[in-house]
C-alpha positions in Angstrom: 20.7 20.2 25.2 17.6 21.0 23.6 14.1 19.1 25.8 10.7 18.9 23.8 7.8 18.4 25.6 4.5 17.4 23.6 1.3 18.1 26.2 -2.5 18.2 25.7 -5.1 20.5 26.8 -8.0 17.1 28.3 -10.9 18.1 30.3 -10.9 17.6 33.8 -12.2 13.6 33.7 -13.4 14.2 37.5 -16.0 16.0 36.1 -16.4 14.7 32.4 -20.0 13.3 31.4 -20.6 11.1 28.4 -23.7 12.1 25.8 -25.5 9.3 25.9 -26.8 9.8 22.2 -23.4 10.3 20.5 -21.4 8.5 22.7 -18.7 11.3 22.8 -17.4 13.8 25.7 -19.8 16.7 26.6 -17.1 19.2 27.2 -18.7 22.2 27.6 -18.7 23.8 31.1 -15.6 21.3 31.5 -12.5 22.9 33.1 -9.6 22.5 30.8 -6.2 21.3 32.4 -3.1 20.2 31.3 -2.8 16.4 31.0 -1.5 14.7 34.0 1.2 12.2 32.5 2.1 15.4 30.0 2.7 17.2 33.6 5.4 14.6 35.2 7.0 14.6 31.3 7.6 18.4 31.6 8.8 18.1 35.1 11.2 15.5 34.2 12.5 18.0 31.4 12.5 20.6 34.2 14.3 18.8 36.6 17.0 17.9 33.6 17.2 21.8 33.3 17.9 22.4 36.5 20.9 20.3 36.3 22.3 20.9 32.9 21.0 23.8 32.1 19.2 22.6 29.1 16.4 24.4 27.2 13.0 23.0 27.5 10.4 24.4 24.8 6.9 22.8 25.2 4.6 21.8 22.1 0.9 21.7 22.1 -1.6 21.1 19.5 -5.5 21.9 19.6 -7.7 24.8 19.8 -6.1 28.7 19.8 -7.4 28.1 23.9 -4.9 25.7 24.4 -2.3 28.1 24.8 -3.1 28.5 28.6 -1.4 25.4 29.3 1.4 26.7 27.5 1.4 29.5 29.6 1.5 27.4 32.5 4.1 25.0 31.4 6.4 28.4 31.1 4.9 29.4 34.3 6.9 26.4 35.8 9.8 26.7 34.1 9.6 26.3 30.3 11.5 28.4 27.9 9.2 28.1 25.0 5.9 27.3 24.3 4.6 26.0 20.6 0.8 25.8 19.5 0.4 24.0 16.2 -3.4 25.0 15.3 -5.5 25.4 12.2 -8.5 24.1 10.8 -7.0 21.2 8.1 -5.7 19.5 11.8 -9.1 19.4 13.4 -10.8 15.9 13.7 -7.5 13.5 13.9 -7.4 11.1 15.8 -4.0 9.2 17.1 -2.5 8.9 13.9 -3.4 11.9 12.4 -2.5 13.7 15.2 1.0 12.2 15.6 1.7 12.9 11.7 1.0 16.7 12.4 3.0 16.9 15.6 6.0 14.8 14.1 6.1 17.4 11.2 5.9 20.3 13.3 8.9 19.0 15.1 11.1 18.0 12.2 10.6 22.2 12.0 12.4 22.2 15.5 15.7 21.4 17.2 15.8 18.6 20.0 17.7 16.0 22.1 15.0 14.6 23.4 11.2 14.8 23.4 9.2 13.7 26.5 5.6 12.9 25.8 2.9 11.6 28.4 2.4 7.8 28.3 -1.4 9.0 27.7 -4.4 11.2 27.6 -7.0 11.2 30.2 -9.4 11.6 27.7 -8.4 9.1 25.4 -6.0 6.6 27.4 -4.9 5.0 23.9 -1.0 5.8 24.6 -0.3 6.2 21.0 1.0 9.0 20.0 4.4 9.1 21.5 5.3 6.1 20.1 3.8 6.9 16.7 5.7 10.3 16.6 9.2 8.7 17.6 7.8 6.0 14.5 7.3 9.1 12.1 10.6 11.0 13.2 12.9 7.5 12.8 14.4 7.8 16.5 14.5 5.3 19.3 11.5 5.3 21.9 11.2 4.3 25.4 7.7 4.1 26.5 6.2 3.7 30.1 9.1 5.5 32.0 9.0 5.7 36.2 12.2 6.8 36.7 14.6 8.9 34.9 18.4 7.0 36.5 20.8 9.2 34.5 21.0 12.0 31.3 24.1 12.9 29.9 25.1 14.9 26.9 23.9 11.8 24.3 22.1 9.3 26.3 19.7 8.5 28.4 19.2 6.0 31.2 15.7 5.3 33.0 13.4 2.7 34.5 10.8 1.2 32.0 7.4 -0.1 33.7 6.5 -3.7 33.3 4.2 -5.9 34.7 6.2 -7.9 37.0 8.7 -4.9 37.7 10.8 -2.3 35.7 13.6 -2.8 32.9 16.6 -0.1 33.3 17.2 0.8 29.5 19.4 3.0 27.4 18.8 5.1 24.3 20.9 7.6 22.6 19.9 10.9 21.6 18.0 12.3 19.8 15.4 9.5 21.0 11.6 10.3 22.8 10.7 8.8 26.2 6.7 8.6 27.4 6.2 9.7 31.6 4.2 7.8 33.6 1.9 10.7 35.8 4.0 8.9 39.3 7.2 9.4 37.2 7.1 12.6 39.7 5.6 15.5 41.5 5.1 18.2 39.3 6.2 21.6 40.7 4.2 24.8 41.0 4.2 27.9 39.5 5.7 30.5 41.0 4.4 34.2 41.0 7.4 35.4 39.0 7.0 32.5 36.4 3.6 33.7 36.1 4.2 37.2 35.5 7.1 36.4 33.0 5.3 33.9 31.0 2.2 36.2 29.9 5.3 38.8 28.8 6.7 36.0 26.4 5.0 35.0 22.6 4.0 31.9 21.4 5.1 30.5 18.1 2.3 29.3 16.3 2.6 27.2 13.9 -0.5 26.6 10.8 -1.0 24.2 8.1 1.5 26.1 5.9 4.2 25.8 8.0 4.5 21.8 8.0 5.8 20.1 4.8 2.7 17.0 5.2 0.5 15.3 2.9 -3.4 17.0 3.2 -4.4 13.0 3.7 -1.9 12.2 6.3 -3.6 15.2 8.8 -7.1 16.1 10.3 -10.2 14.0 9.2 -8.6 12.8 6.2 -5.4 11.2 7.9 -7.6 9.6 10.4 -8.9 6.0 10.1 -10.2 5.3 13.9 -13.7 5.4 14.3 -15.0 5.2 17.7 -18.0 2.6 18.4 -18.9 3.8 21.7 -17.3 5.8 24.6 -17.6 5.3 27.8 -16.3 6.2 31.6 -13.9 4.0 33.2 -15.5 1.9 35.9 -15.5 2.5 39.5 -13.2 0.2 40.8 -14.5 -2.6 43.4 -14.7 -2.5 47.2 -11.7 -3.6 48.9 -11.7 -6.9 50.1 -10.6 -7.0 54.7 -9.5 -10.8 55.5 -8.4 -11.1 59.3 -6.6 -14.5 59.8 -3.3 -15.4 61.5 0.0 -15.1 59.6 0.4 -18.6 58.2 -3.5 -18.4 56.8 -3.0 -14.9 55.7 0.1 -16.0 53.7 -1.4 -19.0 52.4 -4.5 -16.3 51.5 -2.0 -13.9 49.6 0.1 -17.0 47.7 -3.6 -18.0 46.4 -4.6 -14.4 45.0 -1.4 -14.0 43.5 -1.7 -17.3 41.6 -5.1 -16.2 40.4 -4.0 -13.1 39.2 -1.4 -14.9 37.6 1.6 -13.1 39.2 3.1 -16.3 40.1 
């Protein structure tokens, strides 16, 4: 079984600050990580691994610094790590961006892809989807649980609402990881040491077979109005009352929520 994990280099949102002027990220003197829900994905594809023995190559696109969280994913346990950089990509937004990465994985072999349900410093959850879209395979999006792989299937727990869905697709097919999907492992010193001896494929604007309008600023018809950081969330709210009132307290917030 061949595991693709898409990831993204984000700043580190805990200490992101938004230029007031433009409205976009000031992201210099911002550490770089790699995106959390893109994190749990490649642990899910590492814990697959571990029982099946599957190879899990992981696929980045951005910046030639991205590669360090290529590094890292190989650190942990990745066999491969993929950069797809070049000028003609820079600028895309969602859809731009999932056009590039679907046609640098029609250059690859998979069973499955895992993608992040989102990016921490975009939180639109749009690009799995859209690549699964571009490459004509089924997706399951908002995944907590992975309940069972085998050779041409897989079986997990969707996220809704009012619970979870346990759903089915056949491979090849792409799933999206919620960052509480799991606990991503470390990397060890050995990983470490073995993933700075390995190359990187990189893959440029000649090596995907994709319209010139269908990537970068071209393929790109977002435009962003205004950004801004999420809101701190409220206080907490302490009621003390006896059992009967405190249920009677809980049935009415639920009800105003609309839960029930």
């Amino acid at each position: 079984m061949k595991i693709v994990v898409c990831a993204k280099q984000v700043p580190d949102t805990n200490e992101v600050r938004i230029d007031q002027k433009t409205g976009t990220l000031i992201r210099e003197g911002v550490p770089a990580i790699m995106n959390p829900d893109d994190k749990a994905g490649l642990e899910a594809a590492l814990q697959i691994k571990d029982k099946t023995g599957a190879e899990v190559t992981v696929i980045t696109m951005g910046l030639p610094a991205a590669e360090e969280i290529l590094r890292e994913a190989m650190a942990m346990g990745a066999d491969k790590g993929v950069l797809v950089t070049d000028r003609p990509f820079g600028g895309a937004d969602t859809l731009a961006t999932s056009n590039t990465l679907a046609a640098a994985l029609k250059t690859m072999e998979y069973d499955l892809i895992i993608t992040g349900r989102q990016a921490i410093d975009g939180d639109t959850a749009q690009v799995g989807p859209q690549i699964a879209e571009h490459l004509g395979i089924p997706n399951i999006s908002y995944v907590q649980k992975v309940v069972e792989v085998t050779d041409d299937s897989i079986t997990v727990e969707r996220q809704y609402d009012d619970g979870y869905h346990v759903e089915k697709a056949q491979m090849p097919c792409l799933i999206t990881a919620l960052g509480d999907l799991n606990k991503p492992r470390y990397m060890t010193p050995g990983g470490i040491f073995d993933a700075f001896k390995e190359d990187i494929q990189i893959i440029t604007r000649k090596d995907v077979d994709i319209a010139d309008e269908k990537i970068g600023k071209a393929g790109s018809p977002t435009n962003v109005a205004k950004s801004f950081p999420k809101p701190v969330k409220a206080a907490g709210e302490k009621v003390e009352l006896d059992a009967d009132a405190s249920a009677e307290y809980i049935l009415g917030k639920l009800k105003e929520k609309h839960i029930i």
